[in-house]
FIBABA-803176 format. One line per field, with one value per atom (N, C-alpha, C, O, CB): y, z negated, x; residue number from 1; atom name; residue in three letters. Coordinates in Angstrom, 2 decimals, padded with zeros to 5 digits. Last residue first. Glycine has a CB too. Example, Ala and Ser with C-alpha at 12.3 -4.5 7.8 and 13.67 -1.06 7.14 Angstrom:
Y = -002.25/-001.06/000.03/001.14/-000.60/-005.69/-004.50/-003.30/-003.32/-004.47
Z = -007.08/-007.14/-007.87/-008.04/-005.72/-007.80/-007.80/-007.80/-008.46/-009.05
X = 012.85/013.67/012.90/013.41/014.08/013.19/012.30/013.20/014.24/011.31
num = 2/2/2/2/2/1/1/1/1/1
atomo = N/CA/C/O/CB/N/CA/C/O/CB
residuo = SER/SER/SER/SER/SER/ALA/ALA/ALA/ALA/ALA
This chain:
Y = -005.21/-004.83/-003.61/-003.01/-005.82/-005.30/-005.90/-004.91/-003.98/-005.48/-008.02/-006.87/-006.68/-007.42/-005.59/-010.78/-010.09/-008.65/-008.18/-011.15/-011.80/-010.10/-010.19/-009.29/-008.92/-014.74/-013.85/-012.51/-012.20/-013.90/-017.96/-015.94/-015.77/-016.43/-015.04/-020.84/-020.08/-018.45/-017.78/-020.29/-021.93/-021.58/-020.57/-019.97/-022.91/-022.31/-023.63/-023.28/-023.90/-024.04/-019.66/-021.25/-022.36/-023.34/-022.25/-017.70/-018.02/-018.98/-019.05/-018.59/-014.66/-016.34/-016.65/-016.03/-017.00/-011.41/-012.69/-014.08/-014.41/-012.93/-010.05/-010.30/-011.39/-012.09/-010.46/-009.53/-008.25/-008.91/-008.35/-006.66/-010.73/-011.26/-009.95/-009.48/-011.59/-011.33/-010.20/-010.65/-010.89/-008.37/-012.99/-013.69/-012.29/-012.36/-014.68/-011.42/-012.45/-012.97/-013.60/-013.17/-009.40/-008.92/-010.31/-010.39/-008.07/-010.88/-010.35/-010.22/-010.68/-009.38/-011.57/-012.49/-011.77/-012.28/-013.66/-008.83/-009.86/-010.28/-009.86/-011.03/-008.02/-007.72/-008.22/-008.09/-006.98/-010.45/-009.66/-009.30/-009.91/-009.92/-010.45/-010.77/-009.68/-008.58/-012.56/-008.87/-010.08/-009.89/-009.02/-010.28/-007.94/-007.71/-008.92/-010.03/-007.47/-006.62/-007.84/-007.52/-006.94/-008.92/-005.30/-004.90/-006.20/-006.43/-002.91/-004.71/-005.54/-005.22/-004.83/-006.61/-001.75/-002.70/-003.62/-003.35/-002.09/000.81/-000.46/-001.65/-002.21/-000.31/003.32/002.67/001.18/000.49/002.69/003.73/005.37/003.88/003.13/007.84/001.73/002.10/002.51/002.14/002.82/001.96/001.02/001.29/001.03/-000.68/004.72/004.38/003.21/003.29/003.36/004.10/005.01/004.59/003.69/006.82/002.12/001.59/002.74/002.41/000.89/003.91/002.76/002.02/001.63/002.09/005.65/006.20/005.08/005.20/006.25/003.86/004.80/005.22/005.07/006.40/003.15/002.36/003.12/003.04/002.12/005.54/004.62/003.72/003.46/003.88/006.27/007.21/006.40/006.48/008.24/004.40/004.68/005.65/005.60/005.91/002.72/004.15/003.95/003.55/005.00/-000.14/000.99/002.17/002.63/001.37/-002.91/-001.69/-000.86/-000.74/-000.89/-005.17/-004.81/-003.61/-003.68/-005.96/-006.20/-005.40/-004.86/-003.85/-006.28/-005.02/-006.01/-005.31/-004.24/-006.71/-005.56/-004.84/-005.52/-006.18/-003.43/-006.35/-007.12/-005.53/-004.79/-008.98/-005.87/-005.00/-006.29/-007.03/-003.15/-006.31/-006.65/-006.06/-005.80/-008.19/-005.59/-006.39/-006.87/-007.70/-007.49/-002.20/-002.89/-003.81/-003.42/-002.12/000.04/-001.14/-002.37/-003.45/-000.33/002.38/001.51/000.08/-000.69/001.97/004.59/004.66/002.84/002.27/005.02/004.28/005.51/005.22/005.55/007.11/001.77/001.75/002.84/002.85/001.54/002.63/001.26/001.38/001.10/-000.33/004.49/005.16/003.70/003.84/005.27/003.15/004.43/004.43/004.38/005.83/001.21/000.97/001.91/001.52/000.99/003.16/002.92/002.09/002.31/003.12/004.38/004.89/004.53/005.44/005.38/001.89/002.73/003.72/003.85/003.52/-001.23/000.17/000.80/000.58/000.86/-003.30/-003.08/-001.97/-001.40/-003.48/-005.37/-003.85/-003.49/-003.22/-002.74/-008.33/-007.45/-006.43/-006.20/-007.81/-008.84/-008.47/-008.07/-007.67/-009.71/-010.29/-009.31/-008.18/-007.01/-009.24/-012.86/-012.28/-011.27/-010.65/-012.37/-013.84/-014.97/-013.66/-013.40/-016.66/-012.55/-012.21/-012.86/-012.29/-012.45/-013.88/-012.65/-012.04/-011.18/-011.93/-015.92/-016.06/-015.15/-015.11/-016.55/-015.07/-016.39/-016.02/-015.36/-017.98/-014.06/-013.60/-014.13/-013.70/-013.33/-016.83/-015.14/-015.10/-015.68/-013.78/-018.05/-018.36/-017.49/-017.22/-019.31/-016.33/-016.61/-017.38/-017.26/-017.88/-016.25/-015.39/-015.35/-014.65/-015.16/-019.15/-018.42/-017.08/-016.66/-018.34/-018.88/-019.87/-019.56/-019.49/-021.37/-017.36/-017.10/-017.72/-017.50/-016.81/-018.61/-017.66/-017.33/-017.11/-016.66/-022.61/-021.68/-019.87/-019.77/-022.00/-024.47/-024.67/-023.45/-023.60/-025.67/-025.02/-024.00/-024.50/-024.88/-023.83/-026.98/-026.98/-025.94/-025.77/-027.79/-025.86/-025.68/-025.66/-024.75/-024.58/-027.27/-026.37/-026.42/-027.41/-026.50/-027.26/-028.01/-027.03/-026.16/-028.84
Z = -045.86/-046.07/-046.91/-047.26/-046.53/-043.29/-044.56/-045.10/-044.41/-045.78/-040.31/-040.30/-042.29/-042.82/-038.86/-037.82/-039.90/-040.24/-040.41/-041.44/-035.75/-036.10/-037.17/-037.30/-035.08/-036.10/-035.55/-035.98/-036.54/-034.05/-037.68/-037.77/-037.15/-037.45/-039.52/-035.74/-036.51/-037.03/-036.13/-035.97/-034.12/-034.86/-036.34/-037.34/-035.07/-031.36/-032.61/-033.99/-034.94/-032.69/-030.14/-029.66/-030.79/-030.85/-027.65/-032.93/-031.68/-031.06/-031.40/-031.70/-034.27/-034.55/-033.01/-032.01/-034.70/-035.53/-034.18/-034.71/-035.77/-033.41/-038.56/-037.91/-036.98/-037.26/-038.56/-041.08/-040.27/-039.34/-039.43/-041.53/-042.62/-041.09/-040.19/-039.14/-040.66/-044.88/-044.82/-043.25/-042.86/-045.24/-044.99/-045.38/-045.44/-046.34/-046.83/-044.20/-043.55/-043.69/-042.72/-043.44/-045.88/-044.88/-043.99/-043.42/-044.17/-048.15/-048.05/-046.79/-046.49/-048.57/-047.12/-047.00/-047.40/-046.79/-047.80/-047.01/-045.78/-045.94/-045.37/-045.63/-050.21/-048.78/-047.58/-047.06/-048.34/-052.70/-050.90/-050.01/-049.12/-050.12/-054.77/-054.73/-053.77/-053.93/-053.94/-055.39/-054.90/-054.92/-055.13/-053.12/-058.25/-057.72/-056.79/-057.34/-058.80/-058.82/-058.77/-057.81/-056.74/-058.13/-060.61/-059.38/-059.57/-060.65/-059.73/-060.37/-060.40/-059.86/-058.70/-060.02/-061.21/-060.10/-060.84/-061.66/-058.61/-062.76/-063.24/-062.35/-062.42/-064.59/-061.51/-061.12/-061.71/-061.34/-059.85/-062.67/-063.10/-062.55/-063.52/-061.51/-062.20/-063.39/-063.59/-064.18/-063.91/-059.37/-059.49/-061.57/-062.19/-058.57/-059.37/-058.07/-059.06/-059.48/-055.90/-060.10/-060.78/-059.92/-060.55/-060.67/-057.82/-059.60/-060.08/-060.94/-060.81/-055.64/-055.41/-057.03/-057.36/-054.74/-056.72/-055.96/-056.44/-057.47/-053.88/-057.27/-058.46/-057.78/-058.38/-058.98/-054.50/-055.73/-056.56/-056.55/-056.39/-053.22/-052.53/-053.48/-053.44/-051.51/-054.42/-054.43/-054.33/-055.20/-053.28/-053.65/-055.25/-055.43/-056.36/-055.87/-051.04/-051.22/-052.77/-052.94/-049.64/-050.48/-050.74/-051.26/-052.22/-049.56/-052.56/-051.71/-051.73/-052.77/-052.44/-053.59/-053.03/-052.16/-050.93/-052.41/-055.20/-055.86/-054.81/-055.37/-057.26/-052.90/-053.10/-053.43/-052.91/-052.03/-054.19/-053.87/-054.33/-055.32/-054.55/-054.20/-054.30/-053.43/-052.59/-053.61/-055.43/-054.76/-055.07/-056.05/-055.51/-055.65/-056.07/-055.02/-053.87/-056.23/-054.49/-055.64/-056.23/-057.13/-055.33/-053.42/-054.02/-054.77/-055.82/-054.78/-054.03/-052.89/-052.90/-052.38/-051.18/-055.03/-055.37/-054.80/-055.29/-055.97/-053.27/-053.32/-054.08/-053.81/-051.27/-053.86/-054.59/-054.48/-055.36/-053.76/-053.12/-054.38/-054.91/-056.09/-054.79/-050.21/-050.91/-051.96/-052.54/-050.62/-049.79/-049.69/-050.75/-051.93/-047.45/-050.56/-051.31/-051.20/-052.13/-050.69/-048.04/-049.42/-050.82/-051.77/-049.37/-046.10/-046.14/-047.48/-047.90/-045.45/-046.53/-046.53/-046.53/-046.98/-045.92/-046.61/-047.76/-047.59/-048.50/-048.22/-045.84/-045.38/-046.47/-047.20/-044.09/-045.52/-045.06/-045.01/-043.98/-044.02/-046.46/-045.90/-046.01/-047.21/-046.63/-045.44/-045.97/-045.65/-044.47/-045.68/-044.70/-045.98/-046.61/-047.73/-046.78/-042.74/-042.62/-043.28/-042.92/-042.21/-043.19/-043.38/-043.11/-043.14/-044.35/-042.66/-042.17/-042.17/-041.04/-043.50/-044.59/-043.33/-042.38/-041.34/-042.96/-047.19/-046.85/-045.41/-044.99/-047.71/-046.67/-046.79/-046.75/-046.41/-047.87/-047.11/-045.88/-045.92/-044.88/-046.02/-049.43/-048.58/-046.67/-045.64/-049.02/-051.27/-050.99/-050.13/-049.44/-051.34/-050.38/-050.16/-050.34/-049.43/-051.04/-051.34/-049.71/-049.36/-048.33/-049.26/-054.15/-053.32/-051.62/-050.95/-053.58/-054.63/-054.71/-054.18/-053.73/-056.08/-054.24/-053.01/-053.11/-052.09/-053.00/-056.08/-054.75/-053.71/-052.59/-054.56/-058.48/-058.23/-056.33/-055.66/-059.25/-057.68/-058.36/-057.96/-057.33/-057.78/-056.94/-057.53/-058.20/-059.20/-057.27/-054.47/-055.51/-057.00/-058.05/-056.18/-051.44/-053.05/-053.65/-053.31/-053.45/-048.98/-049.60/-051.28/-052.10/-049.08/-047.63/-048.61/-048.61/-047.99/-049.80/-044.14/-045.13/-046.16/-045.88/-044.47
X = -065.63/-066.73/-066.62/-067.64/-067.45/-063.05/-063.31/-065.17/-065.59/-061.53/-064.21/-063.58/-064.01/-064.84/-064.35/-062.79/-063.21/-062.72/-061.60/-062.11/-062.23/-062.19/-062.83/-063.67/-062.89/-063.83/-062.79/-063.07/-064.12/-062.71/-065.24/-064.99/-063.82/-062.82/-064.74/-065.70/-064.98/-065.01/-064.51/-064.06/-067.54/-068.18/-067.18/-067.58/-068.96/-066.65/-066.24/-066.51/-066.04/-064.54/-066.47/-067.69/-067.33/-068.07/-067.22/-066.33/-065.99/-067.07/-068.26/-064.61/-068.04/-068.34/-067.53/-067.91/-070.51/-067.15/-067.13/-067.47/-066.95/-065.45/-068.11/-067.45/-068.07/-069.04/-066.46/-069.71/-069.36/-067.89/-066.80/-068.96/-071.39/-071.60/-070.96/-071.37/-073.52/-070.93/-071.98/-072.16/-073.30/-071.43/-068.92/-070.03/-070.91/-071.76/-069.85/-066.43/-067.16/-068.09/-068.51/-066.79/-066.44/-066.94/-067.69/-068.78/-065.75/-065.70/-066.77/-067.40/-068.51/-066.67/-063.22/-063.91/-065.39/-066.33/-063.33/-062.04/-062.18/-063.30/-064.31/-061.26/-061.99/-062.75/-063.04/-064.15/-062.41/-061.66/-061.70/-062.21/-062.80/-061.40/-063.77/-061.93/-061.35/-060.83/-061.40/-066.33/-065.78/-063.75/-062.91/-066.61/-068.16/-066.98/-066.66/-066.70/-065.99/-071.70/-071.26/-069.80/-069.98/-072.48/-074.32/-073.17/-071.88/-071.33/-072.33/-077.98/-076.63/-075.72/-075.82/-076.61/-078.63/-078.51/-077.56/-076.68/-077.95/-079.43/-079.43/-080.22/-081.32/-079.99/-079.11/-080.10/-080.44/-081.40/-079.91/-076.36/-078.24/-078.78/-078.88/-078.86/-074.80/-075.67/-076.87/-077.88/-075.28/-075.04/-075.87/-075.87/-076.90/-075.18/-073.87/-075.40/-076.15/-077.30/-074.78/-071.16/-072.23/-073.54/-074.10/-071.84/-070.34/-070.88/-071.24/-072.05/-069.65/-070.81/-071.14/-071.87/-072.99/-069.75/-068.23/-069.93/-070.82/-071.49/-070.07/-066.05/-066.96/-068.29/-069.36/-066.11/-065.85/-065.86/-066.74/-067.97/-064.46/-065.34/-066.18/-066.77/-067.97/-065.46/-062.83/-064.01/-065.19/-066.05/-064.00/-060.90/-061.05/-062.79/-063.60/-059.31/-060.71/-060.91/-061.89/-063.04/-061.80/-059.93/-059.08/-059.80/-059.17/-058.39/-060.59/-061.45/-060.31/-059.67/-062.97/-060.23/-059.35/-060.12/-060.04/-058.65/-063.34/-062.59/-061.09/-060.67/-062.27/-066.09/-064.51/-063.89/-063.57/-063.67/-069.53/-067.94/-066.82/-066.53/-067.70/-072.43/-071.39/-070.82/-071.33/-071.41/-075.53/-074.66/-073.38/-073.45/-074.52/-079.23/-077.98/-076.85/-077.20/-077.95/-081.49/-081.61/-080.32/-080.28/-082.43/-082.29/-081.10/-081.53/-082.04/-080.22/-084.32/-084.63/-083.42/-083.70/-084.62/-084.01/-084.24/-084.81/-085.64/-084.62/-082.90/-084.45/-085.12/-086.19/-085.05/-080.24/-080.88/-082.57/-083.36/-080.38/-079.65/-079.60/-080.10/-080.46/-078.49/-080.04/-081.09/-080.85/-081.89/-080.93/-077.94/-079.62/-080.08/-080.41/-080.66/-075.85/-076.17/-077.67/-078.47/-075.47/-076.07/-075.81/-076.36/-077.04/-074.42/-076.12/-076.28/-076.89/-078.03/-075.88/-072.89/-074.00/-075.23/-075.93/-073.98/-071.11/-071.61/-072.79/-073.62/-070.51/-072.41/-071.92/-072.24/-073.20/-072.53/-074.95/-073.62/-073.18/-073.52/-073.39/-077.66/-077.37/-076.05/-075.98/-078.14/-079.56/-078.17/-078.06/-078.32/-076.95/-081.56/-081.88/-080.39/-080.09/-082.71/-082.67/-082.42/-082.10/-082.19/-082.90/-083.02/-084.07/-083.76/-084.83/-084.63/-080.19/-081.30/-082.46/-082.85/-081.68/-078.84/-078.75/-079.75/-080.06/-077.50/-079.87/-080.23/-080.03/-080.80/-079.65/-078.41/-080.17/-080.76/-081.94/-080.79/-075.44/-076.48/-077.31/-077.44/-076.85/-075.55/-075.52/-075.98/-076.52/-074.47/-076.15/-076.98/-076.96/-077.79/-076.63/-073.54/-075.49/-076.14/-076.93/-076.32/-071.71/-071.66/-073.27/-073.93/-070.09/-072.22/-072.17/-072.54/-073.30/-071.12/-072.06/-073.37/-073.33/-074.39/-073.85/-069.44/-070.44/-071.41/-072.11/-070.65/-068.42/-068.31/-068.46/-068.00/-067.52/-068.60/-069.16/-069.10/-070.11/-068.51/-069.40/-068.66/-069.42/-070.47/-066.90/-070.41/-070.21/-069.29/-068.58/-070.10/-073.18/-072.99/-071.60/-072.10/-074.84/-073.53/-073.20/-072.81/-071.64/-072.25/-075.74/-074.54/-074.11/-074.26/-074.27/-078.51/-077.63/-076.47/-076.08/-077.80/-079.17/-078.42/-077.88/-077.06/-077.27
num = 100/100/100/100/100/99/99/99/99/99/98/98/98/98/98/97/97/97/97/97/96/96/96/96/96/95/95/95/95/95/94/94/94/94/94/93/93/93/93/93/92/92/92/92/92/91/91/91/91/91/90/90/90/90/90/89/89/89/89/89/88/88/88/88/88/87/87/87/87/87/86/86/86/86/86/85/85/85/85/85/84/84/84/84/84/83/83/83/83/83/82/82/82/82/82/81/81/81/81/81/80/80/80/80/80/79/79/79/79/79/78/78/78/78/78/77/77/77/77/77/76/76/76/76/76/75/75/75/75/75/74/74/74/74/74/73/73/73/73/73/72/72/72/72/72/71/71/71/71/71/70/70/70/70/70/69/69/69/69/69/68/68/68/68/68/67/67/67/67/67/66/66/66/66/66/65/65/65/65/65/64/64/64/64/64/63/63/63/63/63/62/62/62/62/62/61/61/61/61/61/60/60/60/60/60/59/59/59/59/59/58/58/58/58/58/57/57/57/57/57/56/56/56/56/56/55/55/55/55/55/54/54/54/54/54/53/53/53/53/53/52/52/52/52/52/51/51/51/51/51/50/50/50/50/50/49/49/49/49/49/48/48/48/48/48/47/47/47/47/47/46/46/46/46/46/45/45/45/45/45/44/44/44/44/44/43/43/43/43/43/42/42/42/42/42/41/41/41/41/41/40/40/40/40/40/39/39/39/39/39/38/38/38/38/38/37/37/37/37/37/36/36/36/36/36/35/35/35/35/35/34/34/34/34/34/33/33/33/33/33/32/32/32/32/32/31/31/31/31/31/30/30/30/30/30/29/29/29/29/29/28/28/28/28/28/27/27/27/27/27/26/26/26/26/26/25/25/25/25/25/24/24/24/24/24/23/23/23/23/23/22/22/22/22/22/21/21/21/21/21/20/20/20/20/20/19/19/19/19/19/18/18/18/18/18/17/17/17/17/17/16/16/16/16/16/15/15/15/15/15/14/14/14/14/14/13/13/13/13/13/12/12/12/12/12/11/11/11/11/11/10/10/10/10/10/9/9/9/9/9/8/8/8/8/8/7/7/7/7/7/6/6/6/6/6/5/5/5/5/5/4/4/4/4/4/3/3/3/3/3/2/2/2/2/2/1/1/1/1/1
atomo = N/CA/C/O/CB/N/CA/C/O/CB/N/CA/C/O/CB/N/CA/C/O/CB/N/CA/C/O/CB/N/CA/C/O/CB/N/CA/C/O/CB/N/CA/C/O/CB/N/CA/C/O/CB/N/CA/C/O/CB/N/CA/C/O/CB/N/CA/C/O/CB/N/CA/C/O/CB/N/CA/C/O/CB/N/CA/C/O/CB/N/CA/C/O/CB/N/CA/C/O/CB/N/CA/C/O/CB/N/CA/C/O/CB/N/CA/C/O/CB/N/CA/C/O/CB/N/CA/C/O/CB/N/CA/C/O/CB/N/CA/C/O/CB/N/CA/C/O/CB/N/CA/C/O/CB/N/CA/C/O/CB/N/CA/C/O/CB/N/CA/C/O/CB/N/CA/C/O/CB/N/CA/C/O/CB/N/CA/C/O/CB/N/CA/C/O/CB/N/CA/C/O/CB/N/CA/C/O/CB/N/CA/C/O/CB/N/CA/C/O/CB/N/CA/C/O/CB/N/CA/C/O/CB/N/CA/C/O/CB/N/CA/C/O/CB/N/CA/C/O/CB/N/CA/C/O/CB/N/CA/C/O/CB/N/CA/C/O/CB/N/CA/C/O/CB/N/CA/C/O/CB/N/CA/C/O/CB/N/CA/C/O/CB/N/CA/C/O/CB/N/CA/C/O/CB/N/CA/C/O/CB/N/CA/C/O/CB/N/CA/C/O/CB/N/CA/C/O/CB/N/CA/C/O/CB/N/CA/C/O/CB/N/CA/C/O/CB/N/CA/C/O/CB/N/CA/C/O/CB/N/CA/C/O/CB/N/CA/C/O/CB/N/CA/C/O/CB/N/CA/C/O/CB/N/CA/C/O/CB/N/CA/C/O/CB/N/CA/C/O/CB/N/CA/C/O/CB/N/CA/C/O/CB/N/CA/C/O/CB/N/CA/C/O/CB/N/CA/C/O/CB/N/CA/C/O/CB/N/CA/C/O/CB/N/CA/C/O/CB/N/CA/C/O/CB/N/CA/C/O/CB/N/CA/C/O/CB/N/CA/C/O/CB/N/CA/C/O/CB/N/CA/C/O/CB/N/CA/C/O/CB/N/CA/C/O/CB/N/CA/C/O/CB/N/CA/C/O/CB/N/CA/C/O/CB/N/CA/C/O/CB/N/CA/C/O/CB/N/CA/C/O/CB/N/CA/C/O/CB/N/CA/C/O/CB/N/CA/C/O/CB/N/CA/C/O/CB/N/CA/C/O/CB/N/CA/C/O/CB/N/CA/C/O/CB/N/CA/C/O/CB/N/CA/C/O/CB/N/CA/C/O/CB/N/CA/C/O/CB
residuo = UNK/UNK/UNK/UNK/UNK/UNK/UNK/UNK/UNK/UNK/UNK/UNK/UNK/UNK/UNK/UNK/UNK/UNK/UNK/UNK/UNK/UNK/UNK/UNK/UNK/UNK/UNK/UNK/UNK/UNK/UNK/UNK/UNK/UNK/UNK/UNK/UNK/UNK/UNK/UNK/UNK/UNK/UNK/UNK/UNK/UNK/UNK/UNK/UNK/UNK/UNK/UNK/UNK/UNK/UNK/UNK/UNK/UNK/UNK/UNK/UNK/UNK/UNK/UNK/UNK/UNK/UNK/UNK/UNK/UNK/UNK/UNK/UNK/UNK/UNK/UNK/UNK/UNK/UNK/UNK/UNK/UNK/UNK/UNK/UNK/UNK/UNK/UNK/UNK/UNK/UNK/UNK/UNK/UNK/UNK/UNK/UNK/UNK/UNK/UNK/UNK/UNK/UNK/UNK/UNK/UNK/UNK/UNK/UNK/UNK/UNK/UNK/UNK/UNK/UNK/UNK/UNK/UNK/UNK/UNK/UNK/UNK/UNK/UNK/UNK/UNK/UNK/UNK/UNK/UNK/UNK/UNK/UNK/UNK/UNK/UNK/UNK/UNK/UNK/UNK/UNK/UNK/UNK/UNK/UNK/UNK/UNK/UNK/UNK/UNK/UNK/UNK/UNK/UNK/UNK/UNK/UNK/UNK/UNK/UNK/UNK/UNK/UNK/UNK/UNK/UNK/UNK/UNK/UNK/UNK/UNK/UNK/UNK/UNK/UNK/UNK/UNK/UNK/UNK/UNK/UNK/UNK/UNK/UNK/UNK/UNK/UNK/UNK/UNK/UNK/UNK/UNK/UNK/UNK/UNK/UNK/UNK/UNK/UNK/UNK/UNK/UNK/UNK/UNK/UNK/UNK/UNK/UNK/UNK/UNK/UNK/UNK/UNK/UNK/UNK/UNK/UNK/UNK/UNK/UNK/UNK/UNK/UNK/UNK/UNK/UNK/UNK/UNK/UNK/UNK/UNK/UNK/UNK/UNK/UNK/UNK/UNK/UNK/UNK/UNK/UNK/UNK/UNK/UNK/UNK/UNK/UNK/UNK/UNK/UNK/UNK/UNK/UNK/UNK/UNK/UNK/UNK/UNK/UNK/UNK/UNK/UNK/UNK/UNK/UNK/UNK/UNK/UNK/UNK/UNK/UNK/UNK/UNK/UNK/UNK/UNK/UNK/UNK/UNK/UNK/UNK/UNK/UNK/UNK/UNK/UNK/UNK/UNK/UNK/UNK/UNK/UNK/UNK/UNK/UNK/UNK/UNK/UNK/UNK/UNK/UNK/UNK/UNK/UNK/UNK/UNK/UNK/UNK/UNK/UNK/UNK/UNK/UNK/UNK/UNK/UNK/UNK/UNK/UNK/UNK/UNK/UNK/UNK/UNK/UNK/UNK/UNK/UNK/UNK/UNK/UNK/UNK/UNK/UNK/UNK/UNK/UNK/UNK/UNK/UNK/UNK/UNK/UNK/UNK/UNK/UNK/UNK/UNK/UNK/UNK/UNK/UNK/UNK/UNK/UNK/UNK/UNK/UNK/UNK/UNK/UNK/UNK/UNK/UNK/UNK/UNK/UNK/UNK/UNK/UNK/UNK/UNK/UNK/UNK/UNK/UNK/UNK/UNK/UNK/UNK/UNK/UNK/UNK/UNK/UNK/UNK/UNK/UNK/UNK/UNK/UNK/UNK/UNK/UNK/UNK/UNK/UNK/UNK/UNK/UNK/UNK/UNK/UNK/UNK/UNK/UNK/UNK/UNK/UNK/UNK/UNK/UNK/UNK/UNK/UNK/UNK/UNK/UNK/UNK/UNK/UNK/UNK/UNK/UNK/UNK/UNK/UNK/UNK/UNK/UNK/UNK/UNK/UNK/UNK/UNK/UNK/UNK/UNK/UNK/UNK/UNK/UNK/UNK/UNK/UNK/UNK/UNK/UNK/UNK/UNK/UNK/UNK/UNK/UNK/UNK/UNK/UNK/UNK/UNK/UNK/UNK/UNK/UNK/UNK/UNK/UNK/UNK/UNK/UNK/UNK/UNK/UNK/UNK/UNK/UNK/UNK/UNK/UNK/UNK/UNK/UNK/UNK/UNK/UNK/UNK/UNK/UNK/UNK/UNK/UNK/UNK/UNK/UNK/UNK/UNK/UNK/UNK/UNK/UNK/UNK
């Protein structure tokens, strides 16, 4: 069942759905770095509440030189939750959201 698209951050959370379906999210800065240096990146989402100021600039210089999309979410949490970096309970809720 789709999910109505009505704003930026449902099309976010459907990406990111469809890409975890295929295996097609990559998580982590290191990680992240390599797919945007060997050009394998079809798009980058970062939460603008990122603590580490370094992590940020790495990340948006990477995707300039490489002219990636780079796309800001709100929160990290909720990033993290729709990357799938957290618990599904039995009532299908996220536990331990950890932030992305």
């Amino acid at each position: 069942v789709e999910e109505e698209v009505t704003d930026q951050p449902s099309a976010i959370r459907g990406v990111l759905k469809k890409a975890l379906v295929v295996d097609g999210c990559i998580r982590g800065l290191h990680e992240v770095a390599k797919a945007i240096d060997a050009g394998k990146a079809e798009v980058v989402f970062l939460a603008e509440n990122c603590e580490e100021a370094t992590y940020k600039k790495l990340v948006q210089a990477l995707c300039l030189e490489k002219n990636v999309p780079l796309l800001d979410v709100a929160d990290k949490k909720e990033l993290g939750e729709w990357a799938g970096l957290c618990k599904i309970d039995k009532d299908g809720a996220p536990r331990k959201v950890r932030g992305a």
